[in-house]
VEXDREN-2710 file (C-alpha; in Angstrom, 1 decimal):
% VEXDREN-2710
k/r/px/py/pz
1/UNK/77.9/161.8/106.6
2/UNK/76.2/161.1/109.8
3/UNK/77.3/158.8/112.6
4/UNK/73.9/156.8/111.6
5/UNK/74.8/156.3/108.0
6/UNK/78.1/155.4/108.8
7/UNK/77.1/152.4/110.8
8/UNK/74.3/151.5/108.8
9/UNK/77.1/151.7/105.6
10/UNK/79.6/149.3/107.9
11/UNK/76.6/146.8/109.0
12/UNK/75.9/146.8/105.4
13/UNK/78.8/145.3/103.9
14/UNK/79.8/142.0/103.5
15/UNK/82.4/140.8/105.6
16/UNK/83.9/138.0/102.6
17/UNK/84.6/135.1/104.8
18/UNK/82.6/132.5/101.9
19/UNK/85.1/133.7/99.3
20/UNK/87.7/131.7/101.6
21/UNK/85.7/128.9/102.0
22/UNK/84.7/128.8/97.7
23/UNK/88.2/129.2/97.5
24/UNK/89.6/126.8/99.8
25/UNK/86.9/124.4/98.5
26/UNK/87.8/125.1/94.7
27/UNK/91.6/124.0/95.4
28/UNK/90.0/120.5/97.5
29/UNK/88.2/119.7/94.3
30/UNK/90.9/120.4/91.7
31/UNK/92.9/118.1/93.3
32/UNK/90.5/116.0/93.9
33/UNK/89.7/115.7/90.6
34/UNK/93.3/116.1/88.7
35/UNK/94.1/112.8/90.7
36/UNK/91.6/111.3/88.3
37/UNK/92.3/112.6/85.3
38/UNK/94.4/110.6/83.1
39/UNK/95.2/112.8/80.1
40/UNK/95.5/116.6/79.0
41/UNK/91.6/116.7/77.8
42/UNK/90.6/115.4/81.9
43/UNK/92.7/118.0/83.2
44/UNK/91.2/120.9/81.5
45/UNK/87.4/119.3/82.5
46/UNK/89.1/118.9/85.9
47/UNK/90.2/122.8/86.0
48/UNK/86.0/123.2/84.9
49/UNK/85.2/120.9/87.4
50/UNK/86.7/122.7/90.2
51/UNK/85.1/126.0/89.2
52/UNK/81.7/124.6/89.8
53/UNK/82.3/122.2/92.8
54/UNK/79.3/123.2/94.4
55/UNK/77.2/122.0/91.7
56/UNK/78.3/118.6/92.1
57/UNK/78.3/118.9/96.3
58/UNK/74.8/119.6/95.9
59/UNK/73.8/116.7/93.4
60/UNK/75.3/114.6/95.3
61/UNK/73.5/115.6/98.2
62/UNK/69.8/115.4/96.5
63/UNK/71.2/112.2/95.1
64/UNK/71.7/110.5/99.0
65/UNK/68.4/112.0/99.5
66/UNK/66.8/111.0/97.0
67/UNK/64.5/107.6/98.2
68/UNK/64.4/104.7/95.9
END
């Protein structure tokens, strides 16, 4: 391998830094929403909840957007 394809194989790859962020983000909204759930059946939605959290981050963005 030359010293070109090596640099253009380490400029290629991700460095992962948003997999911290997702995950740092997916613990914020599991606690977030286990602090509303009230019984066994909220906590599981809660555990799906938290999975998807950017789903709802976004929603409610387009929601504040949205003009009435």
């Amino acid at each position: 391998m030359t010293t070109k394809e090596k640099e253009k194989r380490a400029l290629a790859r991700p460095s992962g830094g948003m997999d911290a962020v997702y995950g740092i983000g997916m613990v914020g909204a599991w606690v977030y929403f286990f602090k509303q759930a009230a019984d066994n059946q909220e906590r599981v939605l809660a555990l799906l909840k938290g999975l998807v959290w950017p789903a709802f981050l976004v929603y409610g963005l387009f929601k504040s957007l949205e003009k009435e």
